[in-house]
Structures are given as structure tokens and as C-alpha cells.
N, C-alpha and C positions, 0 to 999 in steps of 0.2 A: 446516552443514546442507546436506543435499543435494537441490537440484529432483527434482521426479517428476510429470511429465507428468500420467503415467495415476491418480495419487492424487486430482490438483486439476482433472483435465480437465471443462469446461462442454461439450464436444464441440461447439466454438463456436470457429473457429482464429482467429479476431480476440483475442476474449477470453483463450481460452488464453496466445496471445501473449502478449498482454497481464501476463497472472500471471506467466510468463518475464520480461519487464522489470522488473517490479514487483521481483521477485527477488533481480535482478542488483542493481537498488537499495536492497533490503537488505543484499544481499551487503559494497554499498561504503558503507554507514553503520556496520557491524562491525568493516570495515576502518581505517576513521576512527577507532576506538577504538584502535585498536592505535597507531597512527600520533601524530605532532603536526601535526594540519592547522589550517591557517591558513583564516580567513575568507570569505576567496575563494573556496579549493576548497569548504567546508561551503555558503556561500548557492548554487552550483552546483549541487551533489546536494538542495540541498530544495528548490531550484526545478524539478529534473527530478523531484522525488517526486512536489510536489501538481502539479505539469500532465498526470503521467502519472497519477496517483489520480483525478483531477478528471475526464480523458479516458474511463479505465475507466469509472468509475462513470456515466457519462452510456450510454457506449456497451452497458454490461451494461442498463440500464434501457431504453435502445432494442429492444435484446435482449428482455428480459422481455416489453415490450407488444406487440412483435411474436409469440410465441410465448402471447399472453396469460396472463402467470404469478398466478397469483391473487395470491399476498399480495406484490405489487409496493409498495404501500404501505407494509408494513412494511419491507421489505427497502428502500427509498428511505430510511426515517427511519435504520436502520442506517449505511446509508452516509453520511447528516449527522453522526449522533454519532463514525462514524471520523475523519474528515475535522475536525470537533473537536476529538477528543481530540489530533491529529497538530497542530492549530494551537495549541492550549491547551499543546504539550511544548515546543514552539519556542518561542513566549514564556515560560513559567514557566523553561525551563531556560537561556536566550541566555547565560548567563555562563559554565554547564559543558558545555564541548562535549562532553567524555566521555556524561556522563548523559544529554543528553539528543539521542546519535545510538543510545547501548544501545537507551531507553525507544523513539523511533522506530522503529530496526530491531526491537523486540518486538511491534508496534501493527501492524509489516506482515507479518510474520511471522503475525502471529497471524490477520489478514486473511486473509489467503493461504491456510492450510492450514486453519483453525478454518471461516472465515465461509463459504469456497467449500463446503469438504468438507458443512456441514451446510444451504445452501440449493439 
């Protein structure tokens, strides 16, 4: 899959970024699938996931009340149930790494291009 700026842009070059990172760490949980990665490298990329998720997500809601976005509310509970569902795949899945970097990289994926394009 290919980035595209102008598909996902919040016209907002923090966040933007932001969905560029987020990306590239899709990119490299796909990657992992192909690969036999060891332990080390996988706790690496999922602690670069949720620090960078966890970062977004605060700074897009800084974002929002600054620009006062009406349903900030809902789109905040949004962002727990991600952030869930990404903690809920790492433990249900810890013994298949395959499955659950696929199930990951589809959760940001879907973030990314779904949650941005429609809020």
C-alpha cells in the first residue's frame, strides 16, 4: 500500500506527520510477517506503535479543542476503543507473531485511511 498525503491530510503538518510515521509502522509490522523476527525486534515496533498512537491521539485532541471540533467527545472514545483493540491483539495473539503483526498492521491501516478520511 501506498502513502498519500493528499488522501489523509488533516491540513495540520504535525499530525499529518504524524499519519506518515504511523505508516511507516505499518509498513514494518507487514514486513515482520514476511520475515522470522525474533522478540526483540517485535517488542521494539510495538513499543514504537503505542508511544506513537498514544502521542497522535493526544496531540489530534489538543488539535480538536483548539479548533473547537464539536463531536471531540466521540472521536476521544474512538480513539480508546483503537488503542484497545491494538492492546487486546498483542495479548490475545503473543504466541503468533504472524497474526497478530497482520491483525496490527490492519487496525492501523484501517486508522489511517478509514478513521482520518471520515472525521
Amino acid at each position: 500500500m501506498i502513502y498519500n498525503e493528499k488522501i489523509i491530510s488533516m491540513n495540520n503538518d504535525l499530525l499529518d506527520h504524524q499519519h506518515k510515521e504511523l505508516f511507516e509502522i505499518s509498513k514494518k509490522l507487514s514486513l515482520m510477517n514476511q520475515y522470522h523476527v525474533g522478540t526483540k525486534e517485535l517488542k521494539i515496533v510495538l513499543r514504537e506503535l503505542l508511544i506513537m498512537i498514544n502521542r497522535h491521539f493526544s496531540d489530534e485532541e489538543a488539535f480538536m479543542r483548539k479548533i473547537e471540533y464539536p463531536y471531540i467527545n466521540h472521536h476521544t472514545r474512538i480513539h480508546r476503543k483503537i488503542i484497545l483493540e491494538i492492546e487486546e491483539i498483542i495479548i490475545s495473539e503473543a504466541k503468533f507473531v504472524n497474526i497478530m503483526t497482520e491483525k496490527l498492521n490492519l487496525v492501523v491501516q484501517d486508522f489511517i485511511f478509514k478513521h482520518t478520511a471520515k472525521e
